[in-house]
PDB file of N, CA, C and O in Angstrom:
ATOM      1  N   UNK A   1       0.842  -1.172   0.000  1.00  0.00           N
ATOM      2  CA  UNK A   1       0.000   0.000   0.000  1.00  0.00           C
ATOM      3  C   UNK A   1       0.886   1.233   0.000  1.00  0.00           C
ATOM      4  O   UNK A   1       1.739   1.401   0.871  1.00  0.00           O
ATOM      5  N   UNK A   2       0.702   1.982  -0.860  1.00  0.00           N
ATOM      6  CA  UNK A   2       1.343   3.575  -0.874  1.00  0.00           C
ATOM      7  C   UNK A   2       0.324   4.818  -0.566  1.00  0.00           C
ATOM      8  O   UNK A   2      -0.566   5.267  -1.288  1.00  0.00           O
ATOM      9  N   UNK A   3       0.624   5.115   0.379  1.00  0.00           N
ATOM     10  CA  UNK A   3      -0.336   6.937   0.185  1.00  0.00           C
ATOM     11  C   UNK A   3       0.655   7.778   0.545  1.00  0.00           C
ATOM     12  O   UNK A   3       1.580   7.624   1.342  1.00  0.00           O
ATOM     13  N   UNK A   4       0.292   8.850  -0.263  1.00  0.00           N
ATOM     14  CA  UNK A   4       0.699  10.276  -0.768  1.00  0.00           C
ATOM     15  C   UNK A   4       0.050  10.901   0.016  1.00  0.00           C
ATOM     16  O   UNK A   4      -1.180  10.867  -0.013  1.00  0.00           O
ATOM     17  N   UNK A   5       0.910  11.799   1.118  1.00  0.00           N
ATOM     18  CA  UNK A   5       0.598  12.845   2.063  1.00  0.00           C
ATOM     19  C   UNK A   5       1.023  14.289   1.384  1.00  0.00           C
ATOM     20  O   UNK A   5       1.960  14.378   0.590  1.00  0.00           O
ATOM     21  N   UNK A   6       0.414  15.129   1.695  1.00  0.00           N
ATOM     22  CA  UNK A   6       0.769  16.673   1.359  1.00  0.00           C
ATOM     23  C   UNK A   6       0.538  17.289   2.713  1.00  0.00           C
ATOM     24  O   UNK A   6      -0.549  17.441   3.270  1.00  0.00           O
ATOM     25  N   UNK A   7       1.729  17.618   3.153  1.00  0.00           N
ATOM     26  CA  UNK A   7       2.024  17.709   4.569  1.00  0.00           C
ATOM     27  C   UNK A   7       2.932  18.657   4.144  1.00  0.00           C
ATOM     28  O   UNK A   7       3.675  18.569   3.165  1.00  0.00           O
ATOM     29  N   UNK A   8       2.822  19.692   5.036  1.00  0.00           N
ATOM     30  CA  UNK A   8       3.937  20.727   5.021  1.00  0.00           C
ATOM     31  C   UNK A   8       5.062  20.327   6.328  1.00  0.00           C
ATOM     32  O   UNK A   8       4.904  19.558   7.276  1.00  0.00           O
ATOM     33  N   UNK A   9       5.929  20.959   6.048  1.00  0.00           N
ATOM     34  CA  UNK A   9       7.018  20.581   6.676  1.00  0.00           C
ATOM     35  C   UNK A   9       6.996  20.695   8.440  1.00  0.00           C
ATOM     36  O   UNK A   9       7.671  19.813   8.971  1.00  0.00           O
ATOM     37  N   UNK A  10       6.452  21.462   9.199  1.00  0.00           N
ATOM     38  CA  UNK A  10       5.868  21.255  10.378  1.00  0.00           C
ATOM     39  C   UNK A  10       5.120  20.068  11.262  1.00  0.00           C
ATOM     40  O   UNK A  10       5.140  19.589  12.396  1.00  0.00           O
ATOM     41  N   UNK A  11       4.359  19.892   9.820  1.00  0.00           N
ATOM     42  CA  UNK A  11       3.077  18.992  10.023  1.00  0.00           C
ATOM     43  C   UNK A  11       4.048  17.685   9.808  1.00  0.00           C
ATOM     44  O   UNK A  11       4.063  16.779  10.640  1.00  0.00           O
ATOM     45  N   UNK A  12       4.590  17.670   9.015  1.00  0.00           N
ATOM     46  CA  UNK A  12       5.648  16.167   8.810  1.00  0.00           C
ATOM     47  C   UNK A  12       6.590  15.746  10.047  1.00  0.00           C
ATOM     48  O   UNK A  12       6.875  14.711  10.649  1.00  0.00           O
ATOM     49  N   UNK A  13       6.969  17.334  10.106  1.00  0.00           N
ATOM     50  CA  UNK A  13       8.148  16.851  11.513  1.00  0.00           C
ATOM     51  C   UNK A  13       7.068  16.438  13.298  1.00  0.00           C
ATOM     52  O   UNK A  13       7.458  16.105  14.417  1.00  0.00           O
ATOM     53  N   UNK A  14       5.982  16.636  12.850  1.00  0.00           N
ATOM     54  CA  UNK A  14       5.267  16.840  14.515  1.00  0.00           C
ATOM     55  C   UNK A  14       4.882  15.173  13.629  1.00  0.00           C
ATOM     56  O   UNK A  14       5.464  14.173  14.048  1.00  0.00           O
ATOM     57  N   UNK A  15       4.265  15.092  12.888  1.00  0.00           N
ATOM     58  CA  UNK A  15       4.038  13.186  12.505  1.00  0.00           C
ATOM     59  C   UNK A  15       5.040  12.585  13.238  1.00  0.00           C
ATOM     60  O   UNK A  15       4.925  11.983  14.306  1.00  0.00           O
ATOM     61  N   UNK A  16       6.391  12.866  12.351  1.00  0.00           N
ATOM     62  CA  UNK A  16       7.517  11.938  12.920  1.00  0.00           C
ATOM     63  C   UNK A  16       7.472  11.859  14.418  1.00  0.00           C
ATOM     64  O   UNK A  16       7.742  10.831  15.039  1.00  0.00           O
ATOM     65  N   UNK A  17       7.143  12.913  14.928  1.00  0.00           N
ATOM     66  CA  UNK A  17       7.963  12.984  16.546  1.00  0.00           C
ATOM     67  C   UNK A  17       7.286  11.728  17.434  1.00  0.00           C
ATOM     68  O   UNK A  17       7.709  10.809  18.135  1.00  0.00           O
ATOM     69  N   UNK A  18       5.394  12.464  16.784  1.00  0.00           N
ATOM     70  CA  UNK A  18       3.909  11.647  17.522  1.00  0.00           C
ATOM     71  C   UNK A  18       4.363   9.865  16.793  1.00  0.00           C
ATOM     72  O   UNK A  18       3.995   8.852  17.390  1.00  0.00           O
ATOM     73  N   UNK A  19       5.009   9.808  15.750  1.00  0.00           N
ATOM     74  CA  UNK A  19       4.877   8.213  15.390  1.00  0.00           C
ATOM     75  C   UNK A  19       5.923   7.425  16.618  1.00  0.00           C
ATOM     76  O   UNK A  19       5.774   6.408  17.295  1.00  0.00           O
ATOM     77  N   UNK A  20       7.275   8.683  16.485  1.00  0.00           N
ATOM     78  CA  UNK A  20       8.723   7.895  17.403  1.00  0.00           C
ATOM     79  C   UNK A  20       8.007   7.911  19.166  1.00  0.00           C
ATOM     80  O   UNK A  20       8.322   6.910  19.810  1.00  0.00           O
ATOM     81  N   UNK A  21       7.327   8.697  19.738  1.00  0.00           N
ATOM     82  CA  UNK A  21       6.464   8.976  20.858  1.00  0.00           C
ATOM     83  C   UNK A  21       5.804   7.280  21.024  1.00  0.00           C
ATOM     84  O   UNK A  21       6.213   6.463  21.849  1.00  0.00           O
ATOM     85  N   UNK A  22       4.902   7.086  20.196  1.00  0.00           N
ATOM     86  CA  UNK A  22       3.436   6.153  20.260  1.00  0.00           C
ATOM     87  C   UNK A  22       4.272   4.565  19.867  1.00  0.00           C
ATOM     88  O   UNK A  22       3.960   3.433  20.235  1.00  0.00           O
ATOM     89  N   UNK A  23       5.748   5.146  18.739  1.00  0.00           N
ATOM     90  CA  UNK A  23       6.612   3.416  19.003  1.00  0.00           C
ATOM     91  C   UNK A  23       7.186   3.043  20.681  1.00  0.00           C
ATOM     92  O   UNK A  23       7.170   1.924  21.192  1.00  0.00           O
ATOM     93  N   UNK A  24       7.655   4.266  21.297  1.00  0.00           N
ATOM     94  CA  UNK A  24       8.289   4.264  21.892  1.00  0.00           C
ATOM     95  C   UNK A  24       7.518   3.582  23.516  1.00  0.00           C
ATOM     96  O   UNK A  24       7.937   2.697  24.263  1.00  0.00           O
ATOM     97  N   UNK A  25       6.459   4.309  23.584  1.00  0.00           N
ATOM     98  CA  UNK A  25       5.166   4.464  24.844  1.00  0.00           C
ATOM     99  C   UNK A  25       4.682   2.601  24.239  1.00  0.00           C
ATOM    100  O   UNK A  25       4.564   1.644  25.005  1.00  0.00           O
ATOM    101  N   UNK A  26       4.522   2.566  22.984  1.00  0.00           N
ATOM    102  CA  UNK A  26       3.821   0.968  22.883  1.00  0.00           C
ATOM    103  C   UNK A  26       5.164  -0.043  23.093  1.00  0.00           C
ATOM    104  O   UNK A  26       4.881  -0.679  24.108  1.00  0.00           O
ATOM    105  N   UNK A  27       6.247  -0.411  22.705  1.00  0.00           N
ATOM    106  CA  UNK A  27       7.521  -1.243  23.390  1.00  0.00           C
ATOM    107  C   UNK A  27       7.689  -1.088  24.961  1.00  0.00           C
ATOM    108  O   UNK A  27       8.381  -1.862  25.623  1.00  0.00           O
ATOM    109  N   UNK A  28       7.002  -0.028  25.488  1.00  0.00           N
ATOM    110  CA  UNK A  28       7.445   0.007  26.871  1.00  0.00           C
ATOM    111  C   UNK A  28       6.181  -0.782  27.452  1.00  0.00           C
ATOM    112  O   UNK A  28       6.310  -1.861  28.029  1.00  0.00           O
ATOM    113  N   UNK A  29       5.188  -0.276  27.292  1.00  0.00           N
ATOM    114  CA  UNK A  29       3.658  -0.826  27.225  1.00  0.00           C
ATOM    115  C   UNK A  29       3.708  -2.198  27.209  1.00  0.00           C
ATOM    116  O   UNK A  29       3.421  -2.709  28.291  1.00  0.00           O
ATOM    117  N   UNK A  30       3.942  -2.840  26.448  1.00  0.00           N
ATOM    118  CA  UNK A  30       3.743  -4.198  25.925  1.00  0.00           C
ATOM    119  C   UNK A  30       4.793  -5.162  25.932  1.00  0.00           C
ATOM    120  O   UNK A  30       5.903  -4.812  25.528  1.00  0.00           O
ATOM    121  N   UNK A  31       4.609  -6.280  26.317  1.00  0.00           N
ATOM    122  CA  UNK A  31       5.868  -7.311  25.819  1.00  0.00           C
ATOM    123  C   UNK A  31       5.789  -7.736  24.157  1.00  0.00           C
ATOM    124  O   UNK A  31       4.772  -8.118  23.577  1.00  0.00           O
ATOM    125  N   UNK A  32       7.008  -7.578  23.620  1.00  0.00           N
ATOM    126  CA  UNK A  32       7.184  -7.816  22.647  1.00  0.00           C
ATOM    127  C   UNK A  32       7.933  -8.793  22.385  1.00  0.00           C
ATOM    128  O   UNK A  32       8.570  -8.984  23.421  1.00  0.00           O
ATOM    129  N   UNK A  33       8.411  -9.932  21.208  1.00  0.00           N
ATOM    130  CA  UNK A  33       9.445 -10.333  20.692  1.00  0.00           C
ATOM    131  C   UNK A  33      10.613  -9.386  19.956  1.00  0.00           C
ATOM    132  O   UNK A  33      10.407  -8.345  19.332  1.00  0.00           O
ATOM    133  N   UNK A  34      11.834 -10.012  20.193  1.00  0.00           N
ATOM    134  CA  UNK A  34      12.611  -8.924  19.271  1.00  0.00           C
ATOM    135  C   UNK A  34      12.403  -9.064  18.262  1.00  0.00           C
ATOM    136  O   UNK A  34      13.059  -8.177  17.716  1.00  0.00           O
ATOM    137  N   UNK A  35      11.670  -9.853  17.179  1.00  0.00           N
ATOM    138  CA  UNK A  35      11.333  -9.603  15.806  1.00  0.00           C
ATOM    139  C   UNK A  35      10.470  -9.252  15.652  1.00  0.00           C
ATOM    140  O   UNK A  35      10.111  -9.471  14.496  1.00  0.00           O
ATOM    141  N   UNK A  36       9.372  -8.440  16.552  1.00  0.00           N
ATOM    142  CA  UNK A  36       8.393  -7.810  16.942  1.00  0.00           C
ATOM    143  C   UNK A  36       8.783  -6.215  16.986  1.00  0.00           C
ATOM    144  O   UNK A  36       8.307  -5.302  16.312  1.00  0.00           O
ATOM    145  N   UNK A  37       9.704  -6.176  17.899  1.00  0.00           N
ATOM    146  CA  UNK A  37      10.135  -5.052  18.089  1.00  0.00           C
ATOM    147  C   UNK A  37      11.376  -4.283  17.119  1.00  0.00           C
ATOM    148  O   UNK A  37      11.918  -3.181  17.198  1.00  0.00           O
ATOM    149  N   UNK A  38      11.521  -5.401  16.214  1.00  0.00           N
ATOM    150  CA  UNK A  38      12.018  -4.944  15.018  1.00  0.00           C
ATOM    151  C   UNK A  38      11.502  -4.305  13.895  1.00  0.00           C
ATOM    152  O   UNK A  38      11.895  -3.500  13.051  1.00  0.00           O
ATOM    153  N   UNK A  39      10.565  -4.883  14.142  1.00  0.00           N
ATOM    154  CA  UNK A  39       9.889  -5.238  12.762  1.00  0.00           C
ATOM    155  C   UNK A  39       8.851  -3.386  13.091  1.00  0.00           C
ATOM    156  O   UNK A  39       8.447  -2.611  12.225  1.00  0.00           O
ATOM    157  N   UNK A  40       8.755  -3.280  14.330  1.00  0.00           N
ATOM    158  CA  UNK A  40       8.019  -1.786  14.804  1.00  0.00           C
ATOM    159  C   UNK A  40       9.369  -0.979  14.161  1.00  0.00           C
ATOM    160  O   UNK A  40       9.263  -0.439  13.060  1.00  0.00           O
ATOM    161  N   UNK A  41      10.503  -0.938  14.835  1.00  0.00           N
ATOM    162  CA  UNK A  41      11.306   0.024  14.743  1.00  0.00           C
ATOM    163  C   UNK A  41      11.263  -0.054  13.056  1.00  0.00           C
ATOM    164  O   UNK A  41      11.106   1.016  12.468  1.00  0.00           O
ATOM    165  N   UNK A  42      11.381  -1.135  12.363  1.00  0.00           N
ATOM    166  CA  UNK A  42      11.683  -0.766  10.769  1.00  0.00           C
ATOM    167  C   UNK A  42      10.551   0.229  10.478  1.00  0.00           C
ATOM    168  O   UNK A  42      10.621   1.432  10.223  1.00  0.00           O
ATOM    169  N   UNK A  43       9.688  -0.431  10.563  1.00  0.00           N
ATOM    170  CA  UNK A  43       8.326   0.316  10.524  1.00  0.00           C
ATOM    171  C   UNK A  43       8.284   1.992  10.344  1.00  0.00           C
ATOM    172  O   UNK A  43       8.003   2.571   9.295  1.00  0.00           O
ATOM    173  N   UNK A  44       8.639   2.637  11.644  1.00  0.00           N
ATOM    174  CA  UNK A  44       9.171   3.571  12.152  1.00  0.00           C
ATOM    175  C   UNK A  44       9.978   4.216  11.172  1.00  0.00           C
ATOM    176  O   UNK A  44       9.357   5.105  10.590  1.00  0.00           O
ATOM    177  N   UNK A  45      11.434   4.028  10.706  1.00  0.00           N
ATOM    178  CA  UNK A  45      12.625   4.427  10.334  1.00  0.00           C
ATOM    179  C   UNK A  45      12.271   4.603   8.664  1.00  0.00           C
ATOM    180  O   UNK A  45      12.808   5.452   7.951  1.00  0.00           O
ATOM    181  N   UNK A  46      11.257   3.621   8.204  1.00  0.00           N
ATOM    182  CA  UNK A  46      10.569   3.985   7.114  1.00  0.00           C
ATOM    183  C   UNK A  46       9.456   4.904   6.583  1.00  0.00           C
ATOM    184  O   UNK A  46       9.203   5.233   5.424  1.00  0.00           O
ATOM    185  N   UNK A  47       8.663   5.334   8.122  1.00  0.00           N
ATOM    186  CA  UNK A  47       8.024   6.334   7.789  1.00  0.00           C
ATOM    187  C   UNK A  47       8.882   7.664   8.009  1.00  0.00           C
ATOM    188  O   UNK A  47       8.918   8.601   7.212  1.00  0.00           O
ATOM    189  N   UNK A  48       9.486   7.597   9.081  1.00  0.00           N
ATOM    190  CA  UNK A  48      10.730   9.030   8.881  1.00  0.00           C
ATOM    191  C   UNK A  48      11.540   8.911   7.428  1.00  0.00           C
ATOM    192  O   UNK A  48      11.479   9.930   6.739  1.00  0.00           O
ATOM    193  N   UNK A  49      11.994   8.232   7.098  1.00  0.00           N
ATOM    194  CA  UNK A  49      12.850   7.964   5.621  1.00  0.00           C
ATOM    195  C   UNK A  49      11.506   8.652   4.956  1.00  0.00           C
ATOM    196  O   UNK A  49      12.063   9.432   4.184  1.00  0.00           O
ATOM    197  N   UNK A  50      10.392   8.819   4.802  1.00  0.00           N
ATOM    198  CA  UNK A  50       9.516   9.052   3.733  1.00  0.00           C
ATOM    199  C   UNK A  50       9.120  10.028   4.109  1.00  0.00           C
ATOM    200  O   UNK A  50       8.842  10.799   3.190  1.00  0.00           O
ATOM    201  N   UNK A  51       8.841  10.625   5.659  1.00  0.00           N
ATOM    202  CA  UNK A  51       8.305  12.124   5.441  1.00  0.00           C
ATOM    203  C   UNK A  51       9.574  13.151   5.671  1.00  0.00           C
ATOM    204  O   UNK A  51       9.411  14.349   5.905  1.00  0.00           O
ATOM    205  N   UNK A  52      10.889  12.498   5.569  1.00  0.00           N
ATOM    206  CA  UNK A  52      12.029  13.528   5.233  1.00  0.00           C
ATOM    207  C   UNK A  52      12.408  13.681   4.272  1.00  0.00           C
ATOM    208  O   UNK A  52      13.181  14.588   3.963  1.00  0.00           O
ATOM    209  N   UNK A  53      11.866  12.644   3.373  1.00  0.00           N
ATOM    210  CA  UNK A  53      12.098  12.950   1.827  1.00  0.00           C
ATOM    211  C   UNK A  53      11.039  13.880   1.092  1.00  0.00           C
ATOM    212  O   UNK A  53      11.148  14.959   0.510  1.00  0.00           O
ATOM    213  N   UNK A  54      10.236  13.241   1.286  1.00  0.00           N
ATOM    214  CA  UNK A  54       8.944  14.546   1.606  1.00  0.00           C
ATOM    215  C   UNK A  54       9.338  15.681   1.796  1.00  0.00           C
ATOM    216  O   UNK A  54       9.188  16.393   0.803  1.00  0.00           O
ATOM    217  N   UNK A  55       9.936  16.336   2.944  1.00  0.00           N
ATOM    218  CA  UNK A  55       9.858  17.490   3.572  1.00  0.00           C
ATOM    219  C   UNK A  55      11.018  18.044   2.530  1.00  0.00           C
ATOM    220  O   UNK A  55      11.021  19.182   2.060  1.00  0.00           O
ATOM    221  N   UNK A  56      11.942  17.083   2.277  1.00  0.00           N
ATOM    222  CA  UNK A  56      13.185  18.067   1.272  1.00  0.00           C
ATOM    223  C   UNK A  56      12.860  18.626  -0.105  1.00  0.00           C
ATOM    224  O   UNK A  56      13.234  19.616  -0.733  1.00  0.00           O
ATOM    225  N   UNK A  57      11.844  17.404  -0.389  1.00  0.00           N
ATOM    226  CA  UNK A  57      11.424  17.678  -2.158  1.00  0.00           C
ATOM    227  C   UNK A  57      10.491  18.637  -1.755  1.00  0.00           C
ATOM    228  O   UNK A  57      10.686  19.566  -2.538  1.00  0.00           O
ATOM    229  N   UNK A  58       9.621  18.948  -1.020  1.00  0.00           N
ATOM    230  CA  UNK A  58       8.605  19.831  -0.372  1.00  0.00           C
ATOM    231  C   UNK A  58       9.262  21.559  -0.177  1.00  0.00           C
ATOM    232  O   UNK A  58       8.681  22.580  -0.546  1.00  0.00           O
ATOM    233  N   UNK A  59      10.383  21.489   0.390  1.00  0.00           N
ATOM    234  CA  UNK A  59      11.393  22.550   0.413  1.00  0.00           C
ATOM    235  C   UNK A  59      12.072  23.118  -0.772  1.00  0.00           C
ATOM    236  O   UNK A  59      12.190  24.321  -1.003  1.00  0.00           O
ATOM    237  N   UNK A  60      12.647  21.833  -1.735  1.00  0.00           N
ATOM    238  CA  UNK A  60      13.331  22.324  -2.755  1.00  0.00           C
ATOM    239  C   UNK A  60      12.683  22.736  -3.948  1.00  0.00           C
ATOM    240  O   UNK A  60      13.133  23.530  -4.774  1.00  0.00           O
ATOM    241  N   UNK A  61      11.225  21.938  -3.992  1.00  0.00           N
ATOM    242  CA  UNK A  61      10.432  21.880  -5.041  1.00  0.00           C
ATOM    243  C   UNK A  61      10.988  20.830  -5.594  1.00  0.00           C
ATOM    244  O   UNK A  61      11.295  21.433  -6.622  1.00  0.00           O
ATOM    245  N   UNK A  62      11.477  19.498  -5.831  1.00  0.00           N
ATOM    246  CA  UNK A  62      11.664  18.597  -6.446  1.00  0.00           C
ATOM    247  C   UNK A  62      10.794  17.586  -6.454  1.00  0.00           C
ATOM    248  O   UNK A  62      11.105  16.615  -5.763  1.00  0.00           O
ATOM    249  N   UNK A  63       9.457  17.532  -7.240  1.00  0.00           N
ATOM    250  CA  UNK A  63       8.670  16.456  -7.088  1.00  0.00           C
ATOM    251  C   UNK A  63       8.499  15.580  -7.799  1.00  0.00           C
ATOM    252  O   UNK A  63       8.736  15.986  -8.937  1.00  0.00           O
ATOM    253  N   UNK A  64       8.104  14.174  -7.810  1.00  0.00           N
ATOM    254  CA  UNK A  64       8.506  13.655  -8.870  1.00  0.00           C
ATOM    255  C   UNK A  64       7.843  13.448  -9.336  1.00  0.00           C
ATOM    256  O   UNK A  64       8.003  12.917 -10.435  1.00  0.00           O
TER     257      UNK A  64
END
């Protein structure tokens, strides 16, 4: 599944913070497996990888 956000750069960086917040509060929360808790953090590191790419092409005007 892919969706396309139009998020300005504020709105992207307060996403990231509330996603790393709600990974962070649910691993403490919960028992996990470590391929559980991997598989969150990838999770994670891929939606920051995508709304910082976002936010640069968003900045530079480079869209594709």
């Amino acid at each position: 599944m892919k969706i396309q956000l139009e998020l300005s750069d504020d709105e992207a960086l307060a996403l990231s913070h509330l996603t790393q917040s709600l990974t962070w509060n649910t691993m403490r929360d919960f028992v996990m497996t470590n391929s559980e808790c991997d598989e969150m953090l990838d999770a994670v590191r891929k939606l920051e990888r995508t709304l910082t790419e976002h936010g640069f092409r968003h900045q530079y005007g480079c869209f594709a």
